[in-house]
C-alpha positions as CSV (number, residue, x, y, z in Angstrom):
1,X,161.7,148.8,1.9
2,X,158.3,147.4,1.7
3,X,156.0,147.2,-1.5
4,X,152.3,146.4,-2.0
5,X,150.2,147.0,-5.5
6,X,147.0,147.5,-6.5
7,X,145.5,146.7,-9.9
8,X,142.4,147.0,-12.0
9,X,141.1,143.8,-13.2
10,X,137.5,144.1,-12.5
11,X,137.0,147.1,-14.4
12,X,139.4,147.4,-17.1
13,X,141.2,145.1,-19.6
14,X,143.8,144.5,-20.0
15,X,144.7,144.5,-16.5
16,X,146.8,148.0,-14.9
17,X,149.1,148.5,-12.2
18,X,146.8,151.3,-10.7
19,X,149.0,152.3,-7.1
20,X,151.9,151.1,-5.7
21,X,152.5,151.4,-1.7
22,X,156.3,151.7,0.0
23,X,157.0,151.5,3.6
24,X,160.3,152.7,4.4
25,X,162.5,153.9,7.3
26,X,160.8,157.4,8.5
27,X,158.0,157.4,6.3
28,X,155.3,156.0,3.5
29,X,154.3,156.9,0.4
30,X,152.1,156.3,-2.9
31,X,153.1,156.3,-6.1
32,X,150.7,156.7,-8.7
33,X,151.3,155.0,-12.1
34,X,148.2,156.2,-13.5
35,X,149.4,160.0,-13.5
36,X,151.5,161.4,-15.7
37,X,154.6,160.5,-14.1
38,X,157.9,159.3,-15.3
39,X,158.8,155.8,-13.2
40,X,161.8,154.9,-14.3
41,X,163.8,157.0,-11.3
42,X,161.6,154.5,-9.1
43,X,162.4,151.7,-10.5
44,X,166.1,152.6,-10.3
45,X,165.9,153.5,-6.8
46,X,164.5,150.2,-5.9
47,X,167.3,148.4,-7.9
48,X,169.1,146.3,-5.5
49,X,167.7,146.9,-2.4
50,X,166.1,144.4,-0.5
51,X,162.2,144.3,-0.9
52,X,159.3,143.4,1.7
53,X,156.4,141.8,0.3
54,X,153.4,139.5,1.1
55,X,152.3,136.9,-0.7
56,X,154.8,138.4,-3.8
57,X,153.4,136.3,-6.7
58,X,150.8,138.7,-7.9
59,X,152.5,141.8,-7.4
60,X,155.8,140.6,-9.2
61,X,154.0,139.3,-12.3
62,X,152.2,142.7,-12.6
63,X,155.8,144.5,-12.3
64,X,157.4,142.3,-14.7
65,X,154.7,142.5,-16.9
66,X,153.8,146.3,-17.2
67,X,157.3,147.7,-16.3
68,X,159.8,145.4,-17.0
69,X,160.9,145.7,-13.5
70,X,162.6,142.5,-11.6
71,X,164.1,143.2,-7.8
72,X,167.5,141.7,-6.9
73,X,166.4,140.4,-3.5
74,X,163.4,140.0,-1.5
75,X,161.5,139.0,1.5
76,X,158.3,137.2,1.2
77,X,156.6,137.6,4.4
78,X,154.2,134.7,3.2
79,X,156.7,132.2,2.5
80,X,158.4,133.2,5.9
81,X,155.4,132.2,8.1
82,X,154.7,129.1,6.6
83,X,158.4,127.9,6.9
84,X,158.4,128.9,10.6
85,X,155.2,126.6,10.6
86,X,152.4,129.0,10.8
87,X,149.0,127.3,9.5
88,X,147.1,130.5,8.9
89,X,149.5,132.4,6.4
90,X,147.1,135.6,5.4
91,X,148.3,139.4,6.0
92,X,145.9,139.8,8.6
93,X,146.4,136.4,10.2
94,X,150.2,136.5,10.2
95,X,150.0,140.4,11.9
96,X,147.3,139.5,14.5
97,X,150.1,136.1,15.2
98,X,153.1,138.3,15.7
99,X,152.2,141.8,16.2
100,X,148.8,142.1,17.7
101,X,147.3,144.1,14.8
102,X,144.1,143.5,12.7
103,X,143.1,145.1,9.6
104,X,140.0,146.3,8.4
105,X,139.6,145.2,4.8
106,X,136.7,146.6,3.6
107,X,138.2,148.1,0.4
108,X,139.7,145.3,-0.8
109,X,137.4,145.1,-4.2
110,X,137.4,148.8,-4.6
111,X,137.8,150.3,-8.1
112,X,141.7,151.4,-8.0
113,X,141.5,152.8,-11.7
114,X,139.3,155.5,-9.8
115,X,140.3,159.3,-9.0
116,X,140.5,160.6,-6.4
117,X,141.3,158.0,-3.7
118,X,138.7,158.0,-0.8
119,X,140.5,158.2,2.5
120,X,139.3,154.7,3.7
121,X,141.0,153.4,-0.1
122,X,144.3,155.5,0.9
123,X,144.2,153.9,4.4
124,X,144.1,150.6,3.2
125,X,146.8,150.8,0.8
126,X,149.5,152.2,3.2
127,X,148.2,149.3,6.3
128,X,149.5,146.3,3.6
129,X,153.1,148.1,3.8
130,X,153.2,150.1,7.2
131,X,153.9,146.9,9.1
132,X,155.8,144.7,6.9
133,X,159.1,146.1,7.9
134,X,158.5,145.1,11.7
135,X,156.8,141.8,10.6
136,X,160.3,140.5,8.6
137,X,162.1,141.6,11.5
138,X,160.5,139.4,13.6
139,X,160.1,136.9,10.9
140,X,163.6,136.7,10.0
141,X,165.1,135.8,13.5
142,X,162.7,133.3,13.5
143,X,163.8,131.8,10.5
144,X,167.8,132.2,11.7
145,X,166.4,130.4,14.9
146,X,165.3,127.5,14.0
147,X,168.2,127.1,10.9
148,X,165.7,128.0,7.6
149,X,167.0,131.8,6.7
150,X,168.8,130.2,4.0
151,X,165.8,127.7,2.9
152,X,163.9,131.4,2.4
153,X,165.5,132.9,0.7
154,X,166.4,130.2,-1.9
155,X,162.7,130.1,-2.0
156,X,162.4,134.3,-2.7
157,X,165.0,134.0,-5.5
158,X,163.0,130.7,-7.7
159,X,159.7,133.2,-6.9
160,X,161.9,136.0,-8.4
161,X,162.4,133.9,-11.4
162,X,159.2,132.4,-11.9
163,X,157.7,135.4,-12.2
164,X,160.1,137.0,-14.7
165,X,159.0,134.7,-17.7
166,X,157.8,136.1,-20.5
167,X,153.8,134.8,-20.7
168,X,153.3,132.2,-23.4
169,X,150.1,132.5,-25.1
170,X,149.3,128.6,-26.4
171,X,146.9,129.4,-29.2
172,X,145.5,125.8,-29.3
173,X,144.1,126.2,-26.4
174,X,143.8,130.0,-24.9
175,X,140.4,130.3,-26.4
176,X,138.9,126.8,-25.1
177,X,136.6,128.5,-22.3
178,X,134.4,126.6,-20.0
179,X,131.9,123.7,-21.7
180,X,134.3,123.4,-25.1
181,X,134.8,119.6,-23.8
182,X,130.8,119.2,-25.2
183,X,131.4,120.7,-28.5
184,X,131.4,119.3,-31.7
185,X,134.5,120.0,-34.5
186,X,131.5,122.7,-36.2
187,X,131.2,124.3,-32.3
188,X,134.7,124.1,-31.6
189,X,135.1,126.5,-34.8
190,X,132.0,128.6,-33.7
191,X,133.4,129.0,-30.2
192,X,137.2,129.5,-31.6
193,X,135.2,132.9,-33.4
194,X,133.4,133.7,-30.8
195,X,136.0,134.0,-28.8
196,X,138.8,136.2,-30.9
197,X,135.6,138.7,-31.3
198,X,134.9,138.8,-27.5
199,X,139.2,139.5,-26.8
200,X,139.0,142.3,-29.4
201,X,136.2,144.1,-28.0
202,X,137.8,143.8,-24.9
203,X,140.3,145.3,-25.8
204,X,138.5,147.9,-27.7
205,X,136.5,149.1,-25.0
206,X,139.0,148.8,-22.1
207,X,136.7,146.0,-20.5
208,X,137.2,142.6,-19.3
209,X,135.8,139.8,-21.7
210,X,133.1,138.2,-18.9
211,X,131.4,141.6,-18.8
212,X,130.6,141.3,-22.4
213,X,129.7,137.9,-22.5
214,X,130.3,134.8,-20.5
215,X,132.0,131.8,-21.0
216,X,129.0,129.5,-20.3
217,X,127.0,132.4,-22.9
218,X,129.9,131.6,-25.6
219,X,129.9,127.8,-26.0
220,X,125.7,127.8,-25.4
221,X,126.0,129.9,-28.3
222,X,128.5,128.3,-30.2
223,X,126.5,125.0,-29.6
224,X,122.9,125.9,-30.7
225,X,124.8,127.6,-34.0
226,X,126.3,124.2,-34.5
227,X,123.2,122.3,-34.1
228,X,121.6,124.9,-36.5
229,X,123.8,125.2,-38.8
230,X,122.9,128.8,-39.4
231,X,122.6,132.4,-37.6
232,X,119.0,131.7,-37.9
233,X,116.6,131.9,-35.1
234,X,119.3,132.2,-32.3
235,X,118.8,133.5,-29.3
236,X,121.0,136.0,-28.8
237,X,121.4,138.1,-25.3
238,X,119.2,140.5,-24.4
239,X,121.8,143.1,-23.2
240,X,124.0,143.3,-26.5
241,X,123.8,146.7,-28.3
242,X,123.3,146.5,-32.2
243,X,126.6,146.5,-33.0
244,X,127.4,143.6,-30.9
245,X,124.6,141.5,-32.6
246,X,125.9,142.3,-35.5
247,X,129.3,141.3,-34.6
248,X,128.5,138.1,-32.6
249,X,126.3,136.6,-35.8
250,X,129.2,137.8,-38.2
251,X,132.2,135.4,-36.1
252,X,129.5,132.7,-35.8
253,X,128.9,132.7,-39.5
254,X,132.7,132.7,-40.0
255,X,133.0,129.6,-37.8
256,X,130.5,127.7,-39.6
257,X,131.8,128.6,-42.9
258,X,135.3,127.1,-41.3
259,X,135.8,123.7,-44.3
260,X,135.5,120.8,-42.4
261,X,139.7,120.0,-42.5
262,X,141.0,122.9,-41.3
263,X,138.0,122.5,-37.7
264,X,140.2,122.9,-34.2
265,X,139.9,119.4,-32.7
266,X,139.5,118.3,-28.9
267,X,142.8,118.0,-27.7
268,X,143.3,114.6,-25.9
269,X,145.7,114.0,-23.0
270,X,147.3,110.7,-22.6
271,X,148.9,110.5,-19.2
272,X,151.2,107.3,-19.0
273,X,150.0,105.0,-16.1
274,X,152.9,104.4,-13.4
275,X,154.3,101.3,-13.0
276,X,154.0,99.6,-9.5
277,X,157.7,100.0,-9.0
278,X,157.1,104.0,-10.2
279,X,154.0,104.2,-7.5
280,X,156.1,102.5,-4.7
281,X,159.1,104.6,-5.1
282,X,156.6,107.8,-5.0
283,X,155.0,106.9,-1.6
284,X,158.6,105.9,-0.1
285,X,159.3,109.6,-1.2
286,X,155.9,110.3,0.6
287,X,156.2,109.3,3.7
288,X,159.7,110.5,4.0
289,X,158.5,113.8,2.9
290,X,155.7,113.6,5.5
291,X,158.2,112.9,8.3
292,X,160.1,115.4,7.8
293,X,157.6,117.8,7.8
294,X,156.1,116.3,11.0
295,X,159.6,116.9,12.7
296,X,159.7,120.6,11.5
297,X,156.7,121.3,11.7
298,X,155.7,122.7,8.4
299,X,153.2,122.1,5.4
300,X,154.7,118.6,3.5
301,X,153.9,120.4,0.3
302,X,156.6,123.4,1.1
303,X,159.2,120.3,0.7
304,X,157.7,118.6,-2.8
305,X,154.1,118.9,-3.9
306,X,152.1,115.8,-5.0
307,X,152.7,116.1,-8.7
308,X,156.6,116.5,-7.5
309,X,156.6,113.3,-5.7
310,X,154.6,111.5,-8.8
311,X,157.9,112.9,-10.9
312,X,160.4,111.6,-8.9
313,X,158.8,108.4,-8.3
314,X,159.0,108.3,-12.6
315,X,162.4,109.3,-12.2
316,X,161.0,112.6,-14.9
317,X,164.3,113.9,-16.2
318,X,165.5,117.2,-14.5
319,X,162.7,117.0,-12.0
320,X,165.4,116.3,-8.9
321,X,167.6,119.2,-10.5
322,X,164.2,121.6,-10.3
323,X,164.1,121.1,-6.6
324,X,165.9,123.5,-4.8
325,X,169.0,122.5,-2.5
326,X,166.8,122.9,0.5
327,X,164.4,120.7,-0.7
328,X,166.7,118.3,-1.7
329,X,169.0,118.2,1.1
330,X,165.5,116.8,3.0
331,X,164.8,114.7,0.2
332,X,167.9,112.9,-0.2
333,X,167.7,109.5,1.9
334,X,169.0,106.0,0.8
335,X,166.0,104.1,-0.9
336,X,167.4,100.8,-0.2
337,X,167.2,101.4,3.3
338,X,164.0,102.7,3.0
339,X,160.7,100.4,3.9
């Protein structure tokens, strides 16, 4: 069966599942999670089976997240065409490659939280399933061809488990938005406010927290109140109602009232230089890397990414462990042989 998902993050916060799309043997349908619907059947009918997606990432963090929900086994259409050595990887780009077919995208930013469905948003929900099913067919005896069915689907079950974690909220730093870095301790307090306002009227008003004010909007703020050292005679938005005024000066007041020991502090980052010996042995893992890849074809980074290589050329513990047996099966040569 094939699965596709559409969510509200444009126009609602926190983000919703808004329609999910299934492709199936004899038909399609649309399953509405914003009605009044029970979905637990659903997910138990889905249970075990085999599920077609592209590009899964997204759409299994937003079914873990909202419904708990974690398949047994999938195909990742995606992931399939770039281990057959496809450059261009995109819905579109992999169904013009092997079936012929283009599709018109032009609802792509639409407003799913919206009801009723225009036709053109219908039709462009059921195209991301309707051809998925003949797409892995032809995708999988690819993959059995040239010898990397197994390398996918080691690949589908880490992206399975990835995307079942829990989300970790890191306090420290979830509310450090874009220009913190230039703040003072006094701004970094403002900001830290600022912030924890904006996320509750987010989530007061169903809204995401950019439409009520920027990230650039909350450190400018937070950085004049600093250099003030008071609510007066800022320049506050234009476009805030009353109540937000009032709110906005009240968490910058609390900021600045923040005693100068218990301030949030910019968090440094000491990243250990490598040793020559630890850069050498990185590069031999390189340009191994890199000729493997040449010889099948595929994207060096589907084997070990750069930060990988950088870990193994430490020697990080449990970094060769987190590689999976495909990867290293084509990473395991003799370094002493190696130039």
């Amino acid at each position: 069966m094939a699965l596709d998902t559409e969510a509200d993050s444009l126009h609602a916060y926190p983000e919703k599942l808004c329609l999910i799309q299934l492709a199936f043997e004899g038909g399609e349908a649309l399953v509405d999670p914003l009605a009044d619907l029970h979905l637990e059947p659903l997910w138990d009918s889905l249970d075990g089976r085999e599920l077609i997606f592209h590009a899964a990432d997204y759409d299994l963090r937003l079914l873990f997240q909202g419904h708990h929900f974690r398949p047994t086994t999938i195909f990742d259409t995606m992931w399939a065409a770039r281990m057959v050595g496809e450059e261009r990887f995109g819905l579109n780009d992999v169904l013009t490659r092997f079936l012929g077919i283009t599709l018109e995208k032009g609802a792509q930013k639409a407003n799913w939280g919206k009801r009723p469905l225009t036709d053109r948003m219908v039709t462009y929900a059921l195209n991301d399933v309707r051809h998925l099913r003949p797409l892995q067919r032809l995708l999988s005896e690819k993959l059995t061809s040239c010898g990397r069915l197994d390398w996918h689907a080691q690949s589908c079950q880490r992206l399975i488990a990835d995307c079942a974690k829990p989300g970790v909220v890191e306090h420290e730093t979830v509310w450090r938005t874009k220009g913190h870095d230039r703040l003072d301790e006094t701004g970094l307090a403002v900001l830290r406010e600022l912030w924890h306002w904006r996320e509750m009227d987010a989530l007061r008003t169903g809204r995401p927290p950019f439409f009520i004010l920027s990230h650039e909007l909350l450190s400018d703020l937070a950085a004049e109140a600093a250099a003030k050292g008071s609510t007066g005679g800022l320049r506050l938005p234009h476009f805030l109602t009353h109540r937000r005024r009032q709110d906005v000066l009240g968490a910058i007041e609390r900021g600045l009232a923040v005693p100068a020991d218990k301030r949030p502090r910019h968090i440094r980052v000491y990243n250990r230089r490598m040793t020559r010996p630890e850069l050498d042995l990185a590069e031999k893992y390189r340009c191994y890397r890199d000729a493997e890849a040449k010889k099948l074809e595929i994207d060096p980074t589907l084997i070990a990414s750069k930060s990988t290589l950088f870990a193994l050329g430490r020697q990080d513990p449990g970094q060769w462990e987190a590689l999976l047996p495909w990867q290293r099966t084509l990473l395991n040569f003799d370094l002493s042989k190696s130039a």
